[in-house]
N, C-alpha and C positions, 0 to 999 in steps of 0.2 A: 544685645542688651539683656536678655533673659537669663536668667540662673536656673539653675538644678536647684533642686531643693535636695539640699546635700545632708546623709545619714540623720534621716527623721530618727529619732529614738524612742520609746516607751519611757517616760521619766519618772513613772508609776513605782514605786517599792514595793519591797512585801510586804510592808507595813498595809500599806492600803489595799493591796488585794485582800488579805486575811481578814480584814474590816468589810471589804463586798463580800467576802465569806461567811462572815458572821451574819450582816445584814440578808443575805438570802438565806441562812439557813432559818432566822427566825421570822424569815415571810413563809416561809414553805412549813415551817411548824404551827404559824395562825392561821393556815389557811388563806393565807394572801395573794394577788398575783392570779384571782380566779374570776375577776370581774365585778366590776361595779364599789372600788377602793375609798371614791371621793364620799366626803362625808354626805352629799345629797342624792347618792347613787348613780350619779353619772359616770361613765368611763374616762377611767384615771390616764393619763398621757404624757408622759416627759418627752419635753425632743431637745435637742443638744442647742439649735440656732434658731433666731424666731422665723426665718424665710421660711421653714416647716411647719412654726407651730401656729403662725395667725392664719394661714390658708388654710389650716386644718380645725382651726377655730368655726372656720366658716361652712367646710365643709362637715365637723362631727355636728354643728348648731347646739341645739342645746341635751344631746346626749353627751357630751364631749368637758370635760374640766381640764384645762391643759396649763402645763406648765414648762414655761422652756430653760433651760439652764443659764444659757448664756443673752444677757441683755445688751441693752444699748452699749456701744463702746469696746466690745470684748473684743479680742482678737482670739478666734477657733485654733488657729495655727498653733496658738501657743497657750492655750487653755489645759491645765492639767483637773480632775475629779477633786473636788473635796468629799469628806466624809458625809455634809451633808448632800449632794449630790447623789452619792451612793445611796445613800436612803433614799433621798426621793424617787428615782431609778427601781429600789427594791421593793417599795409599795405602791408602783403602776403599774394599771393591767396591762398599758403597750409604751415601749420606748420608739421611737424616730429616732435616728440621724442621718448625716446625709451622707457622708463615708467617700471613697474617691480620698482615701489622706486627709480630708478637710480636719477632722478631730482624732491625728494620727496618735497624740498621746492618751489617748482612751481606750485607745483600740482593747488592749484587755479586758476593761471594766467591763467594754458592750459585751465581749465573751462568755465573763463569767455570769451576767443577767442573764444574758440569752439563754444559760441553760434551764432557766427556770419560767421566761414567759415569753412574749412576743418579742424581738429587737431588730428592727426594720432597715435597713439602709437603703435610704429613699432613691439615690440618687446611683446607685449599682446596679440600676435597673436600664440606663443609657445606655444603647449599642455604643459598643467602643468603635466603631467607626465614626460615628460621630460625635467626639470627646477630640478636646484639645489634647497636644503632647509638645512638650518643652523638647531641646535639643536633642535632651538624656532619654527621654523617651515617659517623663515622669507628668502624669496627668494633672490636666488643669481642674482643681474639683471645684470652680466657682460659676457652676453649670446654671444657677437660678439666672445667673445674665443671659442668658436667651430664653425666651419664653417657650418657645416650643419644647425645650430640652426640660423646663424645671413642670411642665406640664406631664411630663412622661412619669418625673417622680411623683409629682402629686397624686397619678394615675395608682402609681404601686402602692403609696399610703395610703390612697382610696379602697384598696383593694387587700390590704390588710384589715384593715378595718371590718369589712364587711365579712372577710373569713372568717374573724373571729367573734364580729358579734352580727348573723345574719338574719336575726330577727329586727334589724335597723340598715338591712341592704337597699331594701328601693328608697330610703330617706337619703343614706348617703349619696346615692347615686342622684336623685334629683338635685341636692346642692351643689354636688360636682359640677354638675354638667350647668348648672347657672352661674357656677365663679368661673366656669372654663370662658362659656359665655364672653365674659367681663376682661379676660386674659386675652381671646382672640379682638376685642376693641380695643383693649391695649397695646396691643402690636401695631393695628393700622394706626391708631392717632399717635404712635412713635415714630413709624416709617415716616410719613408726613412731617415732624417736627426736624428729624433727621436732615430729612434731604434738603432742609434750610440749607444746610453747613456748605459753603463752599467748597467745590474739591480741593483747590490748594491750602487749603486751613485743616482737614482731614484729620490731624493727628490728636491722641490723646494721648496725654501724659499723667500722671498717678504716680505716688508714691512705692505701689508693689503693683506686679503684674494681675488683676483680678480681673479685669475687662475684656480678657481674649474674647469670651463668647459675644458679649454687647458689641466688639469692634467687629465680629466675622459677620454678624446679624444685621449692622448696619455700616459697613464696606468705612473703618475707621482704621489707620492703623496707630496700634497701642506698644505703649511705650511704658515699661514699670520699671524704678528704678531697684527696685528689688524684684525677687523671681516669683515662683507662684508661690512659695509659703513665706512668709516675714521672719523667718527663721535666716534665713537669706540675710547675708551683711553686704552693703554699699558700700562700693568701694570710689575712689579719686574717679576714674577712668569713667564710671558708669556716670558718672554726673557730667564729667567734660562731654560723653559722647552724647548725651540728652543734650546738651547746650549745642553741641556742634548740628544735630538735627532740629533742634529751635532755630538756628541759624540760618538753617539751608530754606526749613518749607518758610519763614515767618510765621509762624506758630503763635497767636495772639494772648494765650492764655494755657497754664496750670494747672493740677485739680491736686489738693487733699483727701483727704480719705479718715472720715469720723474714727476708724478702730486705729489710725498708724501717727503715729508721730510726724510734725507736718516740718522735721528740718532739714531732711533731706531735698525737699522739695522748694525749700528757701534759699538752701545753697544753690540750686539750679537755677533762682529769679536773679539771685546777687550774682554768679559767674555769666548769667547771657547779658545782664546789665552792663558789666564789667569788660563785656566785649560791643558795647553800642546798642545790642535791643532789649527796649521794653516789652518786657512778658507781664503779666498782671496773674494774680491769683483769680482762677475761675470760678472760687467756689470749693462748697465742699461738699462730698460726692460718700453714698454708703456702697461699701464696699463689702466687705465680711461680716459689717452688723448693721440694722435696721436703726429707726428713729428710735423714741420714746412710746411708750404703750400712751394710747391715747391720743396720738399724735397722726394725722396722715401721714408721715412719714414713717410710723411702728407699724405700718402694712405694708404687705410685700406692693401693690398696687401704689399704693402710696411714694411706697420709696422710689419705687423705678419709673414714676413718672415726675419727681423729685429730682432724680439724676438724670431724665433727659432733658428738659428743662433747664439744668444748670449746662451741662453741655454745650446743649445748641446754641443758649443765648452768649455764651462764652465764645466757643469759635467761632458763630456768627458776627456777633456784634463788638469781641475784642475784650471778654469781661468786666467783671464789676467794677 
């Protein structure tokens, strides 16, 4: 069922490089890019996805002004830099992303910032031993679905942080270690919600493959009708053969995905219909982006207790 995520590209031009050219040369001529950017002097922070930037919200407190690129509904896969981007980017003391291909059309821009201030990749910090890998051998970078894995990142943005401004080291560290706190409670009251689930009901199905780590985490197996980037196109066969495994386990229920277009996952309800079983829509599950700022669901905490919830009560109870 899995795809390659077949010739990622840089869809960047010169156009826009010569633009983060310009834009870094005229931070590096005001003296910008040296700390403390935000207009209240707090440290300035762009991160590319919010799963970075609200745990780091919590963890910089109130030394921290963060700003994340991409909100509710994006899709990272296939998010190219605008110019205003660039700028924001050019006037923070420190960038975050989370790297692993997730924002593989960027990949330049982080280059060229980086030669001028901090630019982090949170989540390159994961022993590749334990990293998912597709067929092709092409890593799974939707690492925040296991808690233990997306705590290693946090560990390394914790740890930039402090490098670069360690006159606020034991602050950060004490936040750290109280959101970790709240991440290892979140594990156990998910373990627990999980193992509701029936063995034979087990499977998860999604619109693109994003759940490898949540499924390895808690013994599900996952099913995306596209590969790990959305770049990936669905084809006839990948939807018969998700129908023909709706088939076999009785698979009660579906799931959407807030960043993906939900009609591939409609044509899998109308082709198992079409063959005798009712599958119901489970819900809609974040995947590559978080809720609304503001929202339990705009927190990494939030979300992923959001998405197990919709889960469990879905293969457990048959859906909504």
């Amino acid at each position: 069922m899995k795809k390659s995520i077949t010739g990622k590209k840089i869809k960047l031009g010169m156009v826009l490089l010569l633009v983060c050219s310009l834009a870094l040369s005229a931070c590096a001529a005001n003296g910008e890019g040296k700390g403390g950017n935000a207009a209240d002097g707090k440290i300035s922070i762009v991160t590319t996805i919010a799963q970075i930037a609200e745990p780091l919200t919590v963890i910089g407190g109130d030394k921290v002004s963060i700003t994340s690129l991409m909100g509710p509904g994006v899709d990272p896969h296939l998010y190219n830099a605008t110019q205003g981007d660039i700028g924001k980017m050019s006037s923070a003391d420190m960038v975050f992303y989370s790297g692993q291909h997730l924002e593989g059309n960027m990949a330049e821009v982080f280059g060229q910032i980086g030669k001028n201030k901090p630019v982090v990749a949170v989540a390159e910090s994961i022993p590749e031993d334990r990293l998912l890998k597709d067929e092709q051998g092409n890593i799974d970078p939707h690492v925040w679905f296991d808690i233990d894995l997306w705590r290693i990142a946090l560990e390394t943005a914790t740890a930039g942080l402090k490098e670069h401004y360690p006159e606020h080291a034991d602050y950060f560290e004490q936040n750290k270690t109280a959101y970790f706190k709240q991440l290892e409670e979140l594990k156990t009251e998910t373990a627990a919600q999980m193992d509701g689930i029936p063995q034979a009901q087990r499977v998860l199905v999604t619109a693109h493959d994003a759940f490898g780590y949540f499924g390895r985490m808690h013994e599900l197996e996952v099913v995306g009708l596209q590969g790990l980037s959305t770049e990936d196109e669905i084809g006839i066969t990948d939807i018969e053969d998700t129908i023909n495994l709706l088939m076999e386990y009785k698979v009660p229920a579906v799931f959407v995905e807030s960043s993906i277009n939900q009609s591939s996952i409609n044509a899998v309800i109308e082709g198992a219909s079409g063959k005798g079983l009712k599958i119901k829509l489970g819900g809609e599950l974040y995947s590559d982006a978080m809720g609304d700022a503001g929202t339990a669901e705009g927190t990494y905490i939030g979300m992923y207790r959001h998405n197990v919830k919709t889960i469990a009560d879905a293969l457990s109870k048959g859906g909504n």
